[in-house]
C-alpha positions in Angstrom: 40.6 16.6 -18.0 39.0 13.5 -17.8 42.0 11.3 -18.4 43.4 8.6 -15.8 47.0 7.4 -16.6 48.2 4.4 -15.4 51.8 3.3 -15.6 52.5 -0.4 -15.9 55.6 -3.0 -16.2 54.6 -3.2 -19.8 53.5 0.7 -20.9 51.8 3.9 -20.3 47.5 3.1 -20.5 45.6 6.2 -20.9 41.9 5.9 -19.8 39.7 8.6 -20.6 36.0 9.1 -19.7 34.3 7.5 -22.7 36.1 4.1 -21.1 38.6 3.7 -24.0 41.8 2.8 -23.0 45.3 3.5 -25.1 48.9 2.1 -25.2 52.1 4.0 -25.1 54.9 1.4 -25.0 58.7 1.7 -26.2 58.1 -0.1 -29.7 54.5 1.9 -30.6 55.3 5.5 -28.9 59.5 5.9 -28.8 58.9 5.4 -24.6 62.3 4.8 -23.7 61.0 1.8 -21.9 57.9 -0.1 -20.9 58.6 -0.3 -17.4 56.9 3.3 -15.7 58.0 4.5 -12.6 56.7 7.7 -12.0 54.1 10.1 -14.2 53.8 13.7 -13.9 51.2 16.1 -16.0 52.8 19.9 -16.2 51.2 23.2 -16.7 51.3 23.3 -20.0 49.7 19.8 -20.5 52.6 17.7 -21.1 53.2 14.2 -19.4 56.5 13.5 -18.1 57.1 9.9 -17.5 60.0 8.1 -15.8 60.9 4.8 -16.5 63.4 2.0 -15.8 66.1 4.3 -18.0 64.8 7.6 -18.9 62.7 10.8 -18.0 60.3 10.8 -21.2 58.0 13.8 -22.4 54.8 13.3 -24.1 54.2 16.5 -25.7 50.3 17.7 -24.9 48.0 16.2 -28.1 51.0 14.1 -29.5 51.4 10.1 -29.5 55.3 10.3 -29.8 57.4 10.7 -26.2 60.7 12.6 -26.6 63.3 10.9 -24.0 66.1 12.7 -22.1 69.0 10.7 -20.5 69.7 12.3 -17.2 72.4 9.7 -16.1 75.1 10.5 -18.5 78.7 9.6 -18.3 78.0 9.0 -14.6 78.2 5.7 -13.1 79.1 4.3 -16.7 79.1 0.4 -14.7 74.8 0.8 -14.2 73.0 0.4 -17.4 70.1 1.9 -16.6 68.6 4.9 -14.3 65.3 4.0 -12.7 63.3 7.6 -12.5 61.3 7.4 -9.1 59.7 10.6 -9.0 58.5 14.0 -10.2 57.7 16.9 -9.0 57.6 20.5 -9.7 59.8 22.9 -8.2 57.2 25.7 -6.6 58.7 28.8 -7.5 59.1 28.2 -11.4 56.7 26.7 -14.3 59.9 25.8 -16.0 61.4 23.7 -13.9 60.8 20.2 -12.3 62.5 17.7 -9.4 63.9 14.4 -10.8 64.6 11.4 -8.2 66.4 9.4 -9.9 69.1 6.0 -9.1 72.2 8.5 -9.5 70.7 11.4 -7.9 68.5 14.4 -7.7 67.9 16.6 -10.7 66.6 20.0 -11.3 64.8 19.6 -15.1 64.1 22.4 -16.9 61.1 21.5 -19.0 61.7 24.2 -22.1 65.6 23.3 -22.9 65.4 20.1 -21.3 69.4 20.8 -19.1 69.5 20.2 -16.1 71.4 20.2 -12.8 72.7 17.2 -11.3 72.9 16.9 -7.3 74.5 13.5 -6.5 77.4 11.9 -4.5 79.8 14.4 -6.0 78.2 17.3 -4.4 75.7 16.6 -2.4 76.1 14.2 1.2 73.0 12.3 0.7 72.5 9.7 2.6 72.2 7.5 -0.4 72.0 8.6 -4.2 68.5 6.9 -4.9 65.9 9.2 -4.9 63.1 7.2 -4.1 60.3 10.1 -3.1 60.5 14.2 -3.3 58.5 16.2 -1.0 58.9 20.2 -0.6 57.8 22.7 2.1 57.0 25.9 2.4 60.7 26.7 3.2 61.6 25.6 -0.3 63.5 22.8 1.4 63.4 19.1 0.0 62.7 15.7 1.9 63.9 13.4 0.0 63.3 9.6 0.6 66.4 7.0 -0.3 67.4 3.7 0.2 69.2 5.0 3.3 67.1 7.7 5.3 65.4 11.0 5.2 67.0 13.9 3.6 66.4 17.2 4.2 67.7 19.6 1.1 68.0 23.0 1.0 68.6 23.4 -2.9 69.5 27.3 -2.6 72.1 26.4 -0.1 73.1 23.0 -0.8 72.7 22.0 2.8 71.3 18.2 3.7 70.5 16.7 6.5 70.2 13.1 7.3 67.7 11.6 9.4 67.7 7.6 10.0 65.4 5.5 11.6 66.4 3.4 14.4 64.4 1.8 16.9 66.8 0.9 19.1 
């Protein structure tokens, strides 16, 4: 729709085809924080920005973000939860993939729960869910700290692939 969105160690810029530029930071726009890490636009318009702590929604033709803590009680020692990506889950307009520091998460976007695939249930290679990419198989390859994972959401199968030149 005309409007570029750039995600910076200091806030959210939105550029839009007349060349005017706007500021979405923590202390103007309730982002969680200034540092973004990932930006998604939905079907319905909204932006869904993740940050150094929090997955953020900017509800379409509102300045205000509404921010939803998808770390928890989990791993209480880290203070924060870096969000590294977003993406939508193909088969539903309601929900989207998280990658997050402590994990994968399956967001709905209307009630804002959300299922939590980590350590506990899940034999990632490593919790940090740096990259999501799906296939027509409705698998997951997920990028970590610690190799490639393939995840089969529906079955909670992974595999683990690791690079080693040797």
């Amino acid at each position: 729709e005309g409007v570029i969105w750039i995600g910076t160690a200091d806030g959210l810029i939105k550029h839009t085809h007349d060349q005017t530029f706007t500021e979405y930071t923590s202390q103007n726009n309730n982002l969680s924080h200034n540092t973004i890490r990932s930006i998604f636009s939905d079907k319905s318009g909204n932006l869904w920005v993740g940050t150094y702590d929090k997955l953020n929604k900017l509800p379409k033709g509102e300045n205000s973000f509404i921010s939803f803590d998808l770390k928890g009680d989990y791993k209480s020692a880290l203070k924060n939860n870096l969000i590294c990506d977003i993406k939508p889950v193909s088969s539903s307009d309601s929900l989207i993939w998280v990658g997050t520091e402590t994990g994968l998460c399956q967001f709905n976007i209307f009630t804002g729960t959300y299922r939590h695939f980590a350590e506990k249930n899940v034999s990632f290679s490593n919790e940090v869910i740096k990259n999501i990419y799906t296939d027509t198989e409705g698998n997951l390859w997920l990028g970590t700290d610690f190799g490639l994972n393939v995840f089969n959401p529906e079955t909670g199968s992974n595999k683990v692939y690791f690079h080693n030149p040797q």
